[in-house]
N, C-alpha and C positions, 0 to 999 in steps of 0.2 A: 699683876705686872710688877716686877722691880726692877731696881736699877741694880747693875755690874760695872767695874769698873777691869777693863781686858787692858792691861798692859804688857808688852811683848819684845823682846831682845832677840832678833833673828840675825843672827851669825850671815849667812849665803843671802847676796841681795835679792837675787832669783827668789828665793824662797819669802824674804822680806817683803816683797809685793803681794806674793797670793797672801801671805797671810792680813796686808795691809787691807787689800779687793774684797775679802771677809770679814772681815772685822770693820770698817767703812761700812757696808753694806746694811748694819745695824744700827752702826753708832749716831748720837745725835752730834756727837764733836768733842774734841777733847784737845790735847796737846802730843800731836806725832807717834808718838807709839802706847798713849796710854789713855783709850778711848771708854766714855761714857754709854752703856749700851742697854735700854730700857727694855728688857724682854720678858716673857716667861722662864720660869724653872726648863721646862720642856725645849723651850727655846734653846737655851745658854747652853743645854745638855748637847744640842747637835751640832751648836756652834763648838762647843769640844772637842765633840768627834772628829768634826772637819778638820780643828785645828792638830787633834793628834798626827791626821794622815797626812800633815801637809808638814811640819817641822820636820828637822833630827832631833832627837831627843836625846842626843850625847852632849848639841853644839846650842842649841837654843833651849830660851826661857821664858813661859809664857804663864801667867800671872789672873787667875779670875777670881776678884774681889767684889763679894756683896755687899752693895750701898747698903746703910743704915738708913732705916726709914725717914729718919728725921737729920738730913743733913748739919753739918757745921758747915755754914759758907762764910767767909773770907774778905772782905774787900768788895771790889765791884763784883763779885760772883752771885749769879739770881737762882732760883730753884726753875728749872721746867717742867711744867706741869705737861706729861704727855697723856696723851688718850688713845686706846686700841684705834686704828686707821690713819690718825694725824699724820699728814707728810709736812716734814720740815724743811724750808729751803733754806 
């Protein structure tokens, strides 16, 4: 499992929600358009795919960045430890 960090600039708000409802759907939380999202290789790949068929790709920009194993956190920032099944509320 790793962490990705999906940040995303969608042009059409219409389109800015499905890609929000996707990307949600993963993420453990993050800040508005630039979410934390703990999954597999295999994972992140379909989560792509989705997001190809769902942007323009003339008007939008969408951003998949791999966490570094060993974070630098910040401030009040904590590490989450996730484990395959964990639901987080």
């Amino acid at each position: 499992m790793s962490s990705f960090l999906v940040a995303y600039d969608i042009v059409e708000a219409k389109r800015r929600v499905q890609v929000a409802k996707l990307v949600y759907g993963y993420a453990l939380g993050g800040q508005k358009s630039a979410l934390e999202v703990p999954v597999t290789f295999s994972e992140i790949k379909v989560i792509a795919d989705e997001l190809i068929d769902t942007i323009d790709s003339n008007t939008d920009k969408v951003n998949i960045i791999k966490v570094a194993d060993e974070a630098i956190l910040l401030g009040t920032a904590t590490q989450i430890e996730y484990e395959e099944g964990m639901i987080l509320l």
